[in-house]
N, C-alpha and C positions, 0 to 999 in steps of 0.2 A: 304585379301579380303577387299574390299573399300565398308563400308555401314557407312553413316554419316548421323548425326542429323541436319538438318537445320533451319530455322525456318519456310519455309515454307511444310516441312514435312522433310524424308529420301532419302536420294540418296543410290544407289546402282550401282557399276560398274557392267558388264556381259558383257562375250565373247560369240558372235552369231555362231554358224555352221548352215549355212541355207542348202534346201535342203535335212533334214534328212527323213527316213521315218516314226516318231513320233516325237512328241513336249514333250520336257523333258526340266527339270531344273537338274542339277546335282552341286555339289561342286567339284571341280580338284582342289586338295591341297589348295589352298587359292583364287581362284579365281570361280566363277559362270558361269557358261557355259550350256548357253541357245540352244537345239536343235529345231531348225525353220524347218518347213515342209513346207517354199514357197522358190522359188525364190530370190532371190535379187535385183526385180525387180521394178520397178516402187512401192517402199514402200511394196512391200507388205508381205515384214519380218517383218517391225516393225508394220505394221497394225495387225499380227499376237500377236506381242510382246505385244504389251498395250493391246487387249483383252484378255488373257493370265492370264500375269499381275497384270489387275484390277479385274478377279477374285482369284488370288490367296490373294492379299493382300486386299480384299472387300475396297481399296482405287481409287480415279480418277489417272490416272499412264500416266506421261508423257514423253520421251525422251526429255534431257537437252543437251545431246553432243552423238556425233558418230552416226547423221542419215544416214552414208553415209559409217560410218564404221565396223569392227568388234566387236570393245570395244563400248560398250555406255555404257551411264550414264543413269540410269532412276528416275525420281523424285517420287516418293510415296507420294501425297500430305495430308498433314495432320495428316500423321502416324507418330507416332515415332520409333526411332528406336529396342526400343525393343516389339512394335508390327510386324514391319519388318522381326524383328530376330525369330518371334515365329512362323510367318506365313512360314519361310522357312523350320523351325525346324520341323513342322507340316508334310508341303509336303517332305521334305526327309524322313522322317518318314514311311511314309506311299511308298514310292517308295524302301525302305528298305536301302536307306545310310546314312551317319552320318555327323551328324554337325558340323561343326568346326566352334568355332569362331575363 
């Protein structure tokens, strides 16, 4: 799992399955795997993704790479990363899976 400290907050990789019928974050082995309930359409995964997102990490949440892909990179602005890591630890938590750093 790719979650880095920058200086302008954390990055975070995630793989998108769009299409699903609920919006889930889950861990798969080492990687984040985001279930998107739109389209792939004119943005409107990743318009789902940063609202999402920005409230899961109560951070501004950007896409830095893979607007157009499966993997993207999302910028968590401000945060560090082990605000990052708490806010996921929280939401798996509560969705009943486990953390892996």
């Amino acid at each position: 799992m790719s979650i880095k400290e920058t200086k302008d907050g954390t990055t975070i990789t995630i793989f998108v399955k769009p299409n699903s019928s609920k919006f889930t974050v889950e861990q798969n082995e080492d990687e984040i795997v985001v279930h998107s309930t739109k389209e792939p359409v004119k943005g409107k995964v990743n318009k789902e993704i940063l609202k999402e997102a920005s409230k899961l990490f109560n951070f501004k949440v950007e896409i830095i790479s893979g607007l157009t892909s499966r993997q993207k990179v999302i910028l968590i602005k401000g945060a560090s990363k082990a605000q990052v890591e708490a806010a996921l630890k929280r939401k798996f938590a509560t969705e009943g899976a486990q953390w892996q750093k």
